[in-house]
N, C-alpha and C positions, 0 to 999 in steps of 0.2 A: 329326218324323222326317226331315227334307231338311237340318235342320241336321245332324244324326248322318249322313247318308248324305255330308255336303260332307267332313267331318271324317275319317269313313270312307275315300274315296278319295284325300284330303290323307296320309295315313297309309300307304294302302298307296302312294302316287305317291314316298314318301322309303327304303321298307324296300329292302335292297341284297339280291338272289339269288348272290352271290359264293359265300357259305359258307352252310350249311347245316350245323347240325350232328346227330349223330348219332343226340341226344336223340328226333329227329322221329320215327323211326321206330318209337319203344321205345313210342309212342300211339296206343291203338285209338282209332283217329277214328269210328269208328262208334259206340260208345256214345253213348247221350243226355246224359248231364252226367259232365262230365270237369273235374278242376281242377287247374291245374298250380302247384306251389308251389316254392317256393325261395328263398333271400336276396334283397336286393334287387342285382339291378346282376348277376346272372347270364344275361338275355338272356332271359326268356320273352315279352315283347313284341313281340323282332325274333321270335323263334320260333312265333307264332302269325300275325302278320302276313304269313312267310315262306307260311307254311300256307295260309293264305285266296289268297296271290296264286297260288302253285302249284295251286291245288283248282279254283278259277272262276276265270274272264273278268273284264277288266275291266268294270266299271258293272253287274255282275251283283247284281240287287237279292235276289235270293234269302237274302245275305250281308251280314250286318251288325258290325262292328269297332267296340265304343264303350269309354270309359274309364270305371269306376263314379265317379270323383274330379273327372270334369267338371260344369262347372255347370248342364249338363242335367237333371241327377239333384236338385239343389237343389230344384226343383218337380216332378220328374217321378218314377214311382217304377218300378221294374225289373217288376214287374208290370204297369202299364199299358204300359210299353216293349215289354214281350215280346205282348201282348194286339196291340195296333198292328202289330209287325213283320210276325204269325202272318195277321192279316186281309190285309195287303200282298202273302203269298206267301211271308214267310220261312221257312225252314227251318234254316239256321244264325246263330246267336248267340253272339255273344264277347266275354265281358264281362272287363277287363282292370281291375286294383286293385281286387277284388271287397273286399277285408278292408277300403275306406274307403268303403262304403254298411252307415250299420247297419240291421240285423235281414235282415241279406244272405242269412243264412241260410234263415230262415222264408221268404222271398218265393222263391226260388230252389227252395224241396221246396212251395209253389205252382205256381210258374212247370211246375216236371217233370208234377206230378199231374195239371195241366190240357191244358197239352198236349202230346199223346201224340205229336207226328210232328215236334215240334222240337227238334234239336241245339243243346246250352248248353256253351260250354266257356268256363272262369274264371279267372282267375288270379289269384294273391295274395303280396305279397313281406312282409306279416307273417307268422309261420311259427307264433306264439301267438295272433294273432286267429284265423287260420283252425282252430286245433289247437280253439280254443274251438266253433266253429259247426259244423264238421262231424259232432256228435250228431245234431244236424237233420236231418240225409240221408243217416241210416247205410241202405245197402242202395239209395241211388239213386245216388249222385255214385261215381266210380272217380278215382282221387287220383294223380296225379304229381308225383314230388320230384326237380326240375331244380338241379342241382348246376354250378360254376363249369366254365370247360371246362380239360380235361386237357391233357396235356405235349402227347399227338398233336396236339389238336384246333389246341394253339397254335403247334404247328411249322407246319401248313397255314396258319393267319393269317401265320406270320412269313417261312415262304418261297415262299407259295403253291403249293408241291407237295402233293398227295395222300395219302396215307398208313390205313391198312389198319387199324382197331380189329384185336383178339388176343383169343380167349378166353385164363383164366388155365391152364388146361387144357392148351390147346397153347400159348402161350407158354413153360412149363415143360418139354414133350415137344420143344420147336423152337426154344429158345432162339438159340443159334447162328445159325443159319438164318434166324430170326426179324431179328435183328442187324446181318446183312450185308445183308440186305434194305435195311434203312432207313440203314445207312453210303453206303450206292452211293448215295444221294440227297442225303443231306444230312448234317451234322455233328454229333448231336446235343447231343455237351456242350459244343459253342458255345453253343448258347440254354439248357439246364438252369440253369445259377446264375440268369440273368435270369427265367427263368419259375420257379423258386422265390421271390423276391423281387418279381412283379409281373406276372404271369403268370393268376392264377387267375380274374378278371373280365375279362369280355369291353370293356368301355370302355376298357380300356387303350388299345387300337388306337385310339379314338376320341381322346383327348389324354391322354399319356405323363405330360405337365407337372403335371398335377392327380390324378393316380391316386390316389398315399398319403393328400391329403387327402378325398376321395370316399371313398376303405373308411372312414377313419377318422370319416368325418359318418358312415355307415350303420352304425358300432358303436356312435356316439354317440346317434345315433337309438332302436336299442333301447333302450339301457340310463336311458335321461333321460327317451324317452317311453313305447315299449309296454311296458316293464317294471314301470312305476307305473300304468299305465291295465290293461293285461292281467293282473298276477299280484300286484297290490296291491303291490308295492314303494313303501315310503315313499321320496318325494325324497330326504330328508336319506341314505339307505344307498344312494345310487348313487354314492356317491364310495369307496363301499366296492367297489361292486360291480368298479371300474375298481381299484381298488388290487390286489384279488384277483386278477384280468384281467394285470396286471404282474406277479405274482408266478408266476400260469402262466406267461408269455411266457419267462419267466427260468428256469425249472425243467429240470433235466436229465434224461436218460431213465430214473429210474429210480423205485421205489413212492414216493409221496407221504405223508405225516405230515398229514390233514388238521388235528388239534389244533393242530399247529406253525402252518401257514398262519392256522387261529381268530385262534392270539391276536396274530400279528404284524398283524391287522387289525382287531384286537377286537372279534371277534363270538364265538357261540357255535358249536360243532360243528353242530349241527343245520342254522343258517341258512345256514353257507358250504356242507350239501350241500344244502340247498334252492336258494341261489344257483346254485350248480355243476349242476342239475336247468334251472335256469331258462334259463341260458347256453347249454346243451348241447341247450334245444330251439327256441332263435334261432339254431343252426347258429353259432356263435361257438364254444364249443370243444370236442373230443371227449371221453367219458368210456370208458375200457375197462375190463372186468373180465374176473375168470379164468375164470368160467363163466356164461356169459346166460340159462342155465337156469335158475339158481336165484338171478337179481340178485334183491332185491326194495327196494321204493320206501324213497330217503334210503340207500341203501348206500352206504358207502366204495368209492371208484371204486381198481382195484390202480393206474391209469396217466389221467393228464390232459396229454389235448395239443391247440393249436390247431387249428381245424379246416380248417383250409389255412396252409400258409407265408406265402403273403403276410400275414393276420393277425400270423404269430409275427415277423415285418422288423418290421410298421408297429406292433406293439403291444409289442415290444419295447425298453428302454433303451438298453439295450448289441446289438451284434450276439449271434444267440441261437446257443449249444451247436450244434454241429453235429451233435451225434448227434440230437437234440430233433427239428433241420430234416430227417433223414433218415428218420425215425419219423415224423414229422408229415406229407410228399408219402406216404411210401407207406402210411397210415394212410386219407390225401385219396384216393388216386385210386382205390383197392382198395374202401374203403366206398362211392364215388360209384357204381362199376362193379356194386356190389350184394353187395357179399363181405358175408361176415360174420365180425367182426374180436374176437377174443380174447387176452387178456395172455395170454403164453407163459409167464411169471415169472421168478424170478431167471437161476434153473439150466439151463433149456431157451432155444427159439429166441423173439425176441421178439415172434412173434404165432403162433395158432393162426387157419388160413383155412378157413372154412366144416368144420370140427370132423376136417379132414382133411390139411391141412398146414403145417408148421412152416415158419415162415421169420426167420432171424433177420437183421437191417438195420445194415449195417456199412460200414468204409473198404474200398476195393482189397484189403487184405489180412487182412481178417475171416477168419478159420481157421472150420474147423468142425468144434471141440470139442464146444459145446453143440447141434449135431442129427446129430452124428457116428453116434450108434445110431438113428436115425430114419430108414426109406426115403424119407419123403416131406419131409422137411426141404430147407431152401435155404437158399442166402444170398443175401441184396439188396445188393449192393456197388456204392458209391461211386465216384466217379472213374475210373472202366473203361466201353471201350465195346465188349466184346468178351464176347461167353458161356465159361464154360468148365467140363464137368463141372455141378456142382450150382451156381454161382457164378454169378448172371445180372445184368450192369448194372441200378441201379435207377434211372436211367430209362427203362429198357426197361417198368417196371410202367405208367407214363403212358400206355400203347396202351392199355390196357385200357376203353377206352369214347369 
C-alpha cells in the first residue's frame, strides 16, 4: 500500500487547478460506485485528480488515487486493495483504467457488497469493454459519460477568460443578449474554425505538434485492437472497417444509401450496420434517426456523422463538406449537453431537439423556408456573430455545457 500511496501523491503533486471543467459538477460524489467513461484523451484523469485535491488535504490517507494498468495490480487484485485500504481507514477509492483489470467487474459488485461505508469511483476510456461489464452492477454503480470539452470550455483554455454554460432554453429566449455578452470579451469566430479542427480533446493544450497523430493512434486503437478483442471483429475486416470510416468522413449532409457504401467496400448490408453499431458505440461516429422511439436494433440510420469535427479534419482525405462540419459541431455539442437529437428530414429543419424544436444548420444566409410554419423552429448559422430574430450564430450552441 506505501507504494500506491507514493504514486498517489506523485499524481496529485503534477494535476493543474487552472480549469476545471464543468463536467464536475454534473457528479453525485456521494454515491458509492460511480463510473466515469468516455473516449480516451477526453480528461477524466485530470478530472478526478482535480476532485480528490479539491475534496482533502494533502497526505490525507483516508484517499486513495491508483491506476488499474499499473503493475501493482499484476499480483495484487482490487479486492485485496480495497480489503487493505478499508482496515487503514479509507473511505474513498479511485480507481482509474478500470476496463484494463479483467473480471473488473465481478470484483468491483464484491468490493460495493462488502463494504458498505466505502466510496469507489472508476474510470474507463474503453466505452465497449465497460458497455460489456456493467450487467455486473446493474442497480449498484451510477454511470457517467464524459464528453470532449466544448467551444466554451475551449475559449477559457485559449483566452483564459471565464465564460458562462446557457441552458438551450434560454439560450433560444436570450439569444441576442446571450451574444453581446460573450462579444464584449472575446472574439469568438477567431477561435471557431481552429476549435472545429482541433479543438475537441483537451491534450491539444498539452502539445499542438502531435495532436492529429494522437486522435488518430486512439481511432487506431479501437478499431485494430478492442474491436477484434470486444465485439469479435476479425482482423483481416478492420481495413474495412477504416475504409467505411473514409467514406463517412467524405459524405455530405444528406440520407445515406447504405447498400451503396456495402458494395463500394464489399461487405454485405447487415455487416456495415453492425460495423456502423459498433463505431457509433466507441463514440467514433454518430448515427441519427427520424424517430428514437421506434429505432430498433441493425436499422438503417436516416443521417451518419462524425462524432466530433476534429474526427471528420483528421479522418478525412480531402477537407470535408462544410455543411457535414456544421451538422457535425452542432450534432457534438448538443448531444454532449444531453439533448436528444432527431433527423428533421428532407423537407423540414435539420434536427428535431428533445421532441420539441426544429432547428435547421446553415450559412449566414440560411432562409427559413423549411421551419417557416413551425413556432419553435430555428436556424444555426454560420459565419455570423450576432443573434437576429429566430437566426442564432452556431457557435453560440458550444455554451451549451
Amino acid at each position: 500500500m506505501d507504494k500506491l500511496f507514493e504514486r498517489h501523491d506523485e499524481y496529485l503533486n503534477t494535476v493543474s487547478m487552472d480549469f476545471i471543467r464543468g463536467f464536475m459538477d454534473k457528479i453525485d460524489w456521494g454515491s458509492r460506485l460511480i463510473c466515469i467513461k468516455g473516449p480516451k484523451g477526453v480528461g477524466k484523469s485530470t478530472l478526478i485528480l482535480q476532485k480528490i485535491k479539491s475534496a482533502f488535504a494533502g497526505g490525507d490517507r483516508h484517499v486513495l488515487y491508483c491506476s488499474a494498468d499499473s503493475g501493482y495490480f499484476s499480483t495484487n487484485t482490487l479486492v485485496d486493495t480495497a480489503d487493505s485500504f478499508v482496515r487503514m481507514g479509507g473511505t474513498h477509492l479511485f480507481i482509474d483504467e478500470i476496463h484494463k483489470y479483467e473480471n473488473w467487474s465481478q470484483e468491483l459488485k464484491e468490493i460495493y457488497d462488502l463494504h458498505k461505508h466505502l466510496h469507489v469511483v472508476v474510470s474507463g476510456s474503453s466505452l465497449l469493454e465497460i458497455n460489456n461489464g456493467k450487467a455486473d452492477l446493474s442497480r449498484r454503480m451510477v454511470e457517467y459519460e464524459m464528453p470532449g470539452i466544448s467551444f466554451r470550455e475551449y475559449l477559457c483554455f485559449a483566452t483564459g477568460c471565464r465564460f458562462p454554460a446557457i441552458s438551450l432554453e434560454n439560450l433560444l429566449d436570450n439569444a441576442s443578449e446571450f451574444c453581446n455578452e460573450i462579444k464584449q470579451v472575446c472574439r469568438p469566430l477567431e477561435y471557431f474554425p481552429q476549435y472545429l479542427k482541433c479543438g475537441y480533446y483537451p491534450f491539444y493544450f498539452e502539445d499542438k505538434n502531435t495532436y492529429n497523430s494522437r486522435v488518430e493512434s486512439i481511432v487506431n486503437y479501437i478499431i485494430d485492437t478492442e474491436l477484434p478483442l470486444q465485439r469479435n471483429i476479425e482482423h483481416g475486416n478492420t481495413r474495412k472497417i477504416k475504409a467505411l470510416l473514409q467514406i463517412i468522413s467524405g459524405l455530405v449532409p444528406i440520407e445515406i444509401d447504405i447498400a451503396k457504401i456495402s458494395r463500394s467496400i464489399g461487405i454485405q448490408r447487415l455487416t456495415t450496420l453492425k460495423y456502423l453499431k459498433n463505431l457509433e458505440e466507441a463514440k467514433i461516429i454518430r448515427s441519427l434517426y427520424a424517430n428514437l422511439d421506434s429505432t430498433g436494433d441493425l436499422q438503417k440510420p436516416d443521417k451518419i456523422l462524425m462524432d466530433n469535427t476534429n474526427l471528420l479534419y483528421i479522418l478525412s482525405q480531402t477537407n470535408p463538406e462544410i455543411g457535414t462540419v456544421r451538422e457535425t459541431f452542432f450534432c457534438s455539442q448538443l448531444a454532449s449537453a444531453g439533448h436528444r437529437i432527431e433527423h428533421g428530414g428532407l423537407k423540414r429543419g435539420d434536427f428535431k431537439i428533445d421532441k420539441k424544436y426544429l432547428i435547421e444548420v446553415g450559412g449566414r444566409d440560411k432562409g427559413y423556408r423549411q421551419i417557416k410554419d413551425d413556432d419553435n423552429g430555428y436556424i444555426a448559422a454560420d459565419d455570423t456573430d450576432s443573434a437576429l430574430f429566430r437566426k442564432i450564430p452556431l457557435w453560440v450552441f458550444g455554451f451549451l455545457y
